[in-house]
N, CA, C and O of each residue as an XYZ file, in Angstrom:
576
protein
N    -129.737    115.911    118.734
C    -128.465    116.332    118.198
C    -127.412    115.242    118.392
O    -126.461    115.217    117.611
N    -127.526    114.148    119.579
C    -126.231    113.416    119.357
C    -126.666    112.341    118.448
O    -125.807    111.500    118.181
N    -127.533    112.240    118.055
C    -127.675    111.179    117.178
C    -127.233    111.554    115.794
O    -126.822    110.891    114.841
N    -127.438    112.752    115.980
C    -126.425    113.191    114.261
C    -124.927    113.446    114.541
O    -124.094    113.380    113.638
N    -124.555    113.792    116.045
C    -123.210    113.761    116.201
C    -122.524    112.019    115.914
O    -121.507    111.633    115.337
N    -123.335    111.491    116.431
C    -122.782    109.963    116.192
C    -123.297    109.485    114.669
O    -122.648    108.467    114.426
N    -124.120    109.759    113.619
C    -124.200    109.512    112.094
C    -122.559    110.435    111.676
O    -121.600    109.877    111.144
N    -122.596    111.797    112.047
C    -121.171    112.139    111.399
C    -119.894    111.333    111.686
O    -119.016    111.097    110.857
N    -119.909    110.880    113.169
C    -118.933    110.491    113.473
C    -118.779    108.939    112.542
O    -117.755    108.526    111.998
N    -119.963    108.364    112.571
C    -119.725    107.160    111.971
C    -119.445    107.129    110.528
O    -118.792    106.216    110.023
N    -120.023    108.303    109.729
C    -119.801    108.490    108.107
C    -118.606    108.711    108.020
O    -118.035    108.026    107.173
N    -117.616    109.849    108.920
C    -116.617    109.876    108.836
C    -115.352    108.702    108.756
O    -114.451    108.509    107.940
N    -115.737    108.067    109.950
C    -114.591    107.164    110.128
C    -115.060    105.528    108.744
O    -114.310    104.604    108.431
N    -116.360    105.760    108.310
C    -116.486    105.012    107.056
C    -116.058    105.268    105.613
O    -116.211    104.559    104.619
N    -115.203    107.037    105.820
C    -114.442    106.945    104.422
C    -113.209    107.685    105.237
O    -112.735    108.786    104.955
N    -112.883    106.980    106.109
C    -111.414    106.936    106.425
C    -110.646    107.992    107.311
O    -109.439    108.122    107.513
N    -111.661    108.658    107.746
C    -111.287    109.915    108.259
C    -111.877    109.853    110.384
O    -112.876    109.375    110.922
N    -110.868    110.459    110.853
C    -111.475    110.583    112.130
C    -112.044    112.092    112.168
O    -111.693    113.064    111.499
N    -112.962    111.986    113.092
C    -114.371    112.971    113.293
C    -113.881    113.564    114.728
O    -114.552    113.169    115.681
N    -113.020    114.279    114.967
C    -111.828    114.865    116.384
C    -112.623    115.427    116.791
O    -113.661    115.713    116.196
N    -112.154    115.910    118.599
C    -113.378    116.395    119.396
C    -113.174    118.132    118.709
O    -114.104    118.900    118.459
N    -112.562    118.246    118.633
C    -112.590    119.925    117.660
C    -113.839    119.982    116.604
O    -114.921    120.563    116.692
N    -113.263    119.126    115.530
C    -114.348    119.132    114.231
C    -115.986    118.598    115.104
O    -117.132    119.031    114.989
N    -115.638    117.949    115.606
C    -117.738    117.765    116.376
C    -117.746    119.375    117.327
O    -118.699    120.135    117.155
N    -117.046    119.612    117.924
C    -117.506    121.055    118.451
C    -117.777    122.296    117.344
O    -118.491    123.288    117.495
N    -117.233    122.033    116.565
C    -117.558    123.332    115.255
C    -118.512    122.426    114.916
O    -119.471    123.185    114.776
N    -118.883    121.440    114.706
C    -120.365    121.068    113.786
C    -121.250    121.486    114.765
O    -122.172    122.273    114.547
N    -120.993    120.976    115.856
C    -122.048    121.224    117.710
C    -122.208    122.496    117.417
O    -123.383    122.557    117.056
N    -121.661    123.765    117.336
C    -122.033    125.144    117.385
C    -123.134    125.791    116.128
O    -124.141    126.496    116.061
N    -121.959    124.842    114.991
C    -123.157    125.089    113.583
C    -125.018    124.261    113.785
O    -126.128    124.751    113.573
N    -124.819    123.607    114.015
C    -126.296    122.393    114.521
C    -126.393    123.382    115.719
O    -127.556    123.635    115.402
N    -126.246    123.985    116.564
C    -126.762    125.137    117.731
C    -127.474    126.267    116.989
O    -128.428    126.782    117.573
N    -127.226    126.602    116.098
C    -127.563    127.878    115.603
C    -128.420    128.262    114.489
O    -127.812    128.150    113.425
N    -129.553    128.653    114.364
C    -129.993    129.118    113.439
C    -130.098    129.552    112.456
O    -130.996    129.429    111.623
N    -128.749    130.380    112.442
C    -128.471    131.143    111.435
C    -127.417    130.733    110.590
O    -126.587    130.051    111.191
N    -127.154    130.939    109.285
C    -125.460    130.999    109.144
C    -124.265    131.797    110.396
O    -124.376    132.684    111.243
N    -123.551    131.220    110.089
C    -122.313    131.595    110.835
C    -121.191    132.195    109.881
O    -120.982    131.355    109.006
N    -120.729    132.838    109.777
C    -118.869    133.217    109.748
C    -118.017    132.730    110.576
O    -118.225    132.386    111.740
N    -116.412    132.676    109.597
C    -115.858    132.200    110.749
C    -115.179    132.435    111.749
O    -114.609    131.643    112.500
N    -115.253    134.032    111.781
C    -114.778    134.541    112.574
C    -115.879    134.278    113.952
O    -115.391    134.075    115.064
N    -117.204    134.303    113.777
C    -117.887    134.303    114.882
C    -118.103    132.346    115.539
O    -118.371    131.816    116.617
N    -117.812    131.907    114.232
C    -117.499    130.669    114.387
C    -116.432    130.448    115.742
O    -116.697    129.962    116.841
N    -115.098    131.008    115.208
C    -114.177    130.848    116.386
C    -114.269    131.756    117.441
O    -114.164    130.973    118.386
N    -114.364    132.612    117.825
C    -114.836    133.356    118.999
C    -116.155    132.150    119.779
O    -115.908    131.757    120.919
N    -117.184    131.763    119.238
C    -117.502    130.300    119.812
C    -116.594    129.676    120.326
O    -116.449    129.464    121.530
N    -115.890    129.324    119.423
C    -114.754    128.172    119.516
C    -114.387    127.787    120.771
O    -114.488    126.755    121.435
N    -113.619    129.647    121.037
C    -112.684    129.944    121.916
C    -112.806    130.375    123.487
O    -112.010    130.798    124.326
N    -114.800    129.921    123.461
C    -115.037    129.723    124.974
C    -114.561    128.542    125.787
O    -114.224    128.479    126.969
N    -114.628    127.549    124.765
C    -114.012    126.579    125.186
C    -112.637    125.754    124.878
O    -112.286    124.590    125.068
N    -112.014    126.940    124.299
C    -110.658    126.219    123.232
C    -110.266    127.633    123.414
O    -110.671    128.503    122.643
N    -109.190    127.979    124.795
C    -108.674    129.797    124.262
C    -107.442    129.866    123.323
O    -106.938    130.925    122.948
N    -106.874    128.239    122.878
C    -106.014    128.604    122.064
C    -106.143    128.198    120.814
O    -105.174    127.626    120.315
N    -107.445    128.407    119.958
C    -108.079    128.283    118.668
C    -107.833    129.463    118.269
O    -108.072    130.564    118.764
N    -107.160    129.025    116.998
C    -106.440    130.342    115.921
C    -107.362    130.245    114.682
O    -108.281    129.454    114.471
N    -107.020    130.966    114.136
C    -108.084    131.187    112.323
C    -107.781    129.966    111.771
O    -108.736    129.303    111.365
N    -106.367    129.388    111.632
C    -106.078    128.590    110.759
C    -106.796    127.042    111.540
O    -106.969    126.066    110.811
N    -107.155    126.969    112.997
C    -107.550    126.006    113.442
C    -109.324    125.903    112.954
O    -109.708    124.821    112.511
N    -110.096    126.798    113.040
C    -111.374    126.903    112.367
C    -111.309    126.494    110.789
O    -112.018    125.742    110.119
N    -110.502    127.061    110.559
C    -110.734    126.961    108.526
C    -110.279    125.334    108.034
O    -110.659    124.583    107.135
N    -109.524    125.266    108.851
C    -109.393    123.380    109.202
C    -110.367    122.661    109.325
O    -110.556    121.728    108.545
N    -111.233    122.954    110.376
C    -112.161    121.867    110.767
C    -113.165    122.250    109.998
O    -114.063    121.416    109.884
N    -113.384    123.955    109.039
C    -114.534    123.563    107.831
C    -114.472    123.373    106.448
O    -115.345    123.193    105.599
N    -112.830    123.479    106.386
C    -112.425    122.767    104.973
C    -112.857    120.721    105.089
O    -113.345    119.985    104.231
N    -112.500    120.484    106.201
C    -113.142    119.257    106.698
C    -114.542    118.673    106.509
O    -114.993    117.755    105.825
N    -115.101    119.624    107.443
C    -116.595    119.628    107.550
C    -117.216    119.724    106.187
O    -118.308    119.203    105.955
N    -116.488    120.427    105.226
C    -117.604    120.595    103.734
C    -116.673    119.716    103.008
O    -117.017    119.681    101.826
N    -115.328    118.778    103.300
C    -114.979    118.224    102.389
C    -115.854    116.361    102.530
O    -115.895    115.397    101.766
N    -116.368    116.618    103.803
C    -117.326    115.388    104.202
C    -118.974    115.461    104.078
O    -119.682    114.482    104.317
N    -119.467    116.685    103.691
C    -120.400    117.019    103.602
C    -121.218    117.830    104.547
O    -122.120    118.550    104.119
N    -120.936    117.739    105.834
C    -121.638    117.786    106.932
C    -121.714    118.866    107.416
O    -121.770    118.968    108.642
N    -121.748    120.513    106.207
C    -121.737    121.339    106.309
C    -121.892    122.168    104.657
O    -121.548    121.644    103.597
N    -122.425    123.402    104.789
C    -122.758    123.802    103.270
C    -122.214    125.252    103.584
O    -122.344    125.779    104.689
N    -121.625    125.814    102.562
C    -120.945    126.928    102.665
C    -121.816    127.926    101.772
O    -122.265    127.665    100.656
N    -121.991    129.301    102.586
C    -123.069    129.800    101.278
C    -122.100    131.110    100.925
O    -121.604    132.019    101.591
N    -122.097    130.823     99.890
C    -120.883    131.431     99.120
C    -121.224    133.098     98.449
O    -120.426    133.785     97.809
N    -122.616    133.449     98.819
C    -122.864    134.836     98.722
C    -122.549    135.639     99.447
O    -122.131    136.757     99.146
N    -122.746    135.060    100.849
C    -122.640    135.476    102.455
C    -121.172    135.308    102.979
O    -120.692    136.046    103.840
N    -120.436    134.173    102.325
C    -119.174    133.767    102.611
C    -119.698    133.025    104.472
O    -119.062    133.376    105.467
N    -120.579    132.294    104.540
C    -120.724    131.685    106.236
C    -120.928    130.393    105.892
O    -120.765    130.066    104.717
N    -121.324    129.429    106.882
C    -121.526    128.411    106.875
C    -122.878    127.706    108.228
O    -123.183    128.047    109.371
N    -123.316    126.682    107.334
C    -124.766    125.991    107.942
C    -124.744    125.027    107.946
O    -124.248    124.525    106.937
N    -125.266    124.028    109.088
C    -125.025    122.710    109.314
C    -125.574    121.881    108.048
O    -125.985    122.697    107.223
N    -125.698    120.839    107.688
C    -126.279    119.561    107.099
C    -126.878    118.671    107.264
O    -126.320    117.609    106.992
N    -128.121    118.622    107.716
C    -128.462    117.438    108.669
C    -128.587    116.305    107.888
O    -128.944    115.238    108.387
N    -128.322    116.430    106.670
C    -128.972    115.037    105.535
C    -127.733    114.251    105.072
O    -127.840    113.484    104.116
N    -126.382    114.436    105.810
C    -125.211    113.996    105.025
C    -125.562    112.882    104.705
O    -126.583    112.263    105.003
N    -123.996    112.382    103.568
C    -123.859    111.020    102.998
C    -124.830    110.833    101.831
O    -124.703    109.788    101.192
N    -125.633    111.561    101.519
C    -125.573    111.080     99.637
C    -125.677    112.349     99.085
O    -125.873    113.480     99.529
N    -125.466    111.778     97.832
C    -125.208    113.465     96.999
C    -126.530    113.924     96.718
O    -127.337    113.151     96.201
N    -126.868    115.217     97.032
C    -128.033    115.692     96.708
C    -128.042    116.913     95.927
O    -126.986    117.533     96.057
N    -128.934    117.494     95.116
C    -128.722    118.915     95.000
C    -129.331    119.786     96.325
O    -129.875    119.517     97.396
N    -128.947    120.869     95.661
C    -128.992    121.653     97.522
C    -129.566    123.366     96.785
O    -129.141    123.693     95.677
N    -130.078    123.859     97.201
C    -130.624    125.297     97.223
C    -130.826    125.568     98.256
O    -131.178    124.762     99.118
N    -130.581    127.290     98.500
C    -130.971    127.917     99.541
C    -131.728    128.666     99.127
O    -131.814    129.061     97.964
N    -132.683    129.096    100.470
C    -133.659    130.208    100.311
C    -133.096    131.085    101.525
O    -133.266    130.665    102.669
N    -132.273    132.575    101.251
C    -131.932    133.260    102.035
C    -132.815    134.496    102.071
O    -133.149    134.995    100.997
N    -133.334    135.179    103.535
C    -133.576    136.068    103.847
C    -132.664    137.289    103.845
O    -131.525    137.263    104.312
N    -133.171    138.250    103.349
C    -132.036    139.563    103.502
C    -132.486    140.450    104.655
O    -131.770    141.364    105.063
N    -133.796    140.146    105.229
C    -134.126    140.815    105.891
C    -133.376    140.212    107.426
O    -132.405    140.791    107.912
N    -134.019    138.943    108.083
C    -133.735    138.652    108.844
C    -132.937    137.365    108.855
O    -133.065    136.559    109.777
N    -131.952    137.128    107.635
C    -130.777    136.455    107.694
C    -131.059    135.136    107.505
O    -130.197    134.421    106.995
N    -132.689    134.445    107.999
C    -132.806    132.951    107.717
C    -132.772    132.381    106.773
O    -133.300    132.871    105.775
N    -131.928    130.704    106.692
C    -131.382    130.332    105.701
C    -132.512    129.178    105.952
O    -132.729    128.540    106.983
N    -133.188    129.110    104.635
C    -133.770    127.630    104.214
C    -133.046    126.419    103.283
O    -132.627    126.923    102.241
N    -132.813    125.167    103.347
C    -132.379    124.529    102.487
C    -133.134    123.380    101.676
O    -133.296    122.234    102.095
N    -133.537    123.839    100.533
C    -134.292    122.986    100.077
C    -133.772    122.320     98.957
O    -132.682    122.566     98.440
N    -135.006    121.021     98.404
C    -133.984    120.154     97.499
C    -134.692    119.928     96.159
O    -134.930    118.745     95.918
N    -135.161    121.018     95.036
C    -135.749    120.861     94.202
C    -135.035    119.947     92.984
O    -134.186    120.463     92.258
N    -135.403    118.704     92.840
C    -134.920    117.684     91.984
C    -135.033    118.411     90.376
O    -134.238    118.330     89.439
N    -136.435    119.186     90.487
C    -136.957    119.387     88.880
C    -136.291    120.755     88.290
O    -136.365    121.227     87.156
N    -135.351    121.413     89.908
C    -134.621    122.641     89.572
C    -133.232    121.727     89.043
O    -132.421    122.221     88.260
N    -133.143    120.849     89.387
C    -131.225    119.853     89.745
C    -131.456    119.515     87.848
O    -130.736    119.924     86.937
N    -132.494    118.794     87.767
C    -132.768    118.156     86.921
C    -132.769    119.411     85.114
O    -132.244    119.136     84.035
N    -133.455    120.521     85.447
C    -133.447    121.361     84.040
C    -132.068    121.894     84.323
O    -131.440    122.120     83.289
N    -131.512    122.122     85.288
C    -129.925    123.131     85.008
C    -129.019    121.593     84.391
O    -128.124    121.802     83.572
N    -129.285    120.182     84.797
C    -128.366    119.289     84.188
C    -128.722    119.104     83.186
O    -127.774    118.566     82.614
N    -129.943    119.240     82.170
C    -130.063    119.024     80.920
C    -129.582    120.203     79.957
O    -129.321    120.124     78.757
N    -129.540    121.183     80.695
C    -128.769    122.376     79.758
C    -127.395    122.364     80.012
O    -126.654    122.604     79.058
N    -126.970    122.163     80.966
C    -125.519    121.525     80.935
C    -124.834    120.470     80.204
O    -123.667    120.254     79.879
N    -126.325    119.690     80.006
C    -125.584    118.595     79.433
C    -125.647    118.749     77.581
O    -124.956    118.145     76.761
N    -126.531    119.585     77.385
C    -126.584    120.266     75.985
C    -125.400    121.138     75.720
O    -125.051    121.397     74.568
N    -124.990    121.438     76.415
C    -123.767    122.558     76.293
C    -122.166    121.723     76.371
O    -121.022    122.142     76.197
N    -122.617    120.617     76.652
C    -120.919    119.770     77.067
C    -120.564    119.899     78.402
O    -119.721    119.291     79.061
N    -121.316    120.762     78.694
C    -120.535    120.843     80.369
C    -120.555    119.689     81.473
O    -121.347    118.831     81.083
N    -120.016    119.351     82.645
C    -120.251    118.300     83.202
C    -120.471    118.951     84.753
O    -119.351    119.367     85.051
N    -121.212    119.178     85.659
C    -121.613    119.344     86.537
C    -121.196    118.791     87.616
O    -121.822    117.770     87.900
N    -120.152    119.154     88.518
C    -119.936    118.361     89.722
C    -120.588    118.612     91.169
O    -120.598    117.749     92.048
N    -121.231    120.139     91.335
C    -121.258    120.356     92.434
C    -122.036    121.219     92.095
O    -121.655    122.141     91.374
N    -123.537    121.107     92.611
C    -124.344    122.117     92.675
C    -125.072    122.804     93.633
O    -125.757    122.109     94.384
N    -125.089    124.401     93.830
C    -125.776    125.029     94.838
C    -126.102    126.194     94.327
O    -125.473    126.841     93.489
N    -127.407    126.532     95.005
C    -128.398    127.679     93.915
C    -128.332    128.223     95.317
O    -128.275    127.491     96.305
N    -128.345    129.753     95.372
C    -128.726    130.336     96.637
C    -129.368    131.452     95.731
O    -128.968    131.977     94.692
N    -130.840    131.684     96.712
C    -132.032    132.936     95.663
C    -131.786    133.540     97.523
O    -131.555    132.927     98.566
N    -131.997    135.107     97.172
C    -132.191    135.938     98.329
C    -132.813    136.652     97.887
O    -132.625    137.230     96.816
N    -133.942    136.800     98.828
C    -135.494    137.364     99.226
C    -135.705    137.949    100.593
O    -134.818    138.546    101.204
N    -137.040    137.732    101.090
C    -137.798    137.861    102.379
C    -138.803    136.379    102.537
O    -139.693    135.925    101.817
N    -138.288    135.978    103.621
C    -139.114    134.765    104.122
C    -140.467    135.421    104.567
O    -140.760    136.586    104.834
N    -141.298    134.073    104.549
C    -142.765    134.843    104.918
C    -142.919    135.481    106.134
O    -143.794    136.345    106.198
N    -142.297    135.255    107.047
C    -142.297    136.439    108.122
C    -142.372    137.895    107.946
O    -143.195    138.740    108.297
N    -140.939    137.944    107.104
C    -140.482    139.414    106.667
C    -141.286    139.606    105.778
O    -141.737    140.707    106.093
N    -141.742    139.333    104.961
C    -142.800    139.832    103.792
C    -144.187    139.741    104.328
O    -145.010    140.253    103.569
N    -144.609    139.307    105.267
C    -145.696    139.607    105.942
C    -145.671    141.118    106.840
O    -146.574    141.955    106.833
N    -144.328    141.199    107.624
C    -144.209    142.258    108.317
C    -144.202    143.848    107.398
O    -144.579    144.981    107.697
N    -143.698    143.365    106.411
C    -143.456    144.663    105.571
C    -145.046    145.281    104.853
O    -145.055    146.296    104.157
């Protein structure tokens, strides 16, 4: 883990931005955890070690965190999951569990690749892409 604390820190301060001991403790908790997070449970983390972290101090450091990459917001769930691949643009999909909440992130080029050719048939221009499918991971669909 500190070797990706020190890649963020260094990507950061290579497009101009400092990487504060706040914003590495919210990435440190997200890279701790398994699961997605919210941010409410985000800061209650926070605030074992920070008792005077407010809402607006969390939503800071992950408007940050996803404006650098080094975090993916899954926008069905409204939480957030670390990045371990920052610094180039990739497409991004999730594979979410409904059963037991686990988030997979995978990187199908040939999924990136047919949604940009119909986009690009349509005029549209594509800046930012994320597919989230929710299912049962093979655990849960084994158990059931």
């Amino acid at each position: 883990m500190d070797k990706l604390i020190a890649k963020a820190k260094t990507h950061c301060e290579n497009n101009g931005a400092r990487f504060t001991p706040l914003r590495e403790e919210v990435y440190r908790i997200l890279l701790n955890k398994d699961a997605p997070m919210g941010a409410y449970d985000l800061l209650d983390l926070l605030r074992e070690s920070n008792d005077s972290a407010k809402p607006a101090t969390i939503y800071r450091s992950l408007d940050f965190l996803l404006d650098f990459g080094l975090i993916h917001k899954l926008e069905s769930t409204n939480t957030f999951v670390a990045c371990h691949h920052f610094g180039c643009a990739h497409p991004v999909q999730f594979l979410i569990c409904d059963d037991c909440g686990d988030v997979t992130e995978i990187q199908s080029t040939s999924l990136y690749d047919a949604l940009s050719a119909q986009a690009i048939e349509m005029g549209f221009i594509i800046k930012q892409q994320t597919i989230e499918a929710h299912g049962a991971c093979k655990a849960c669909a084994q158990a059931s």
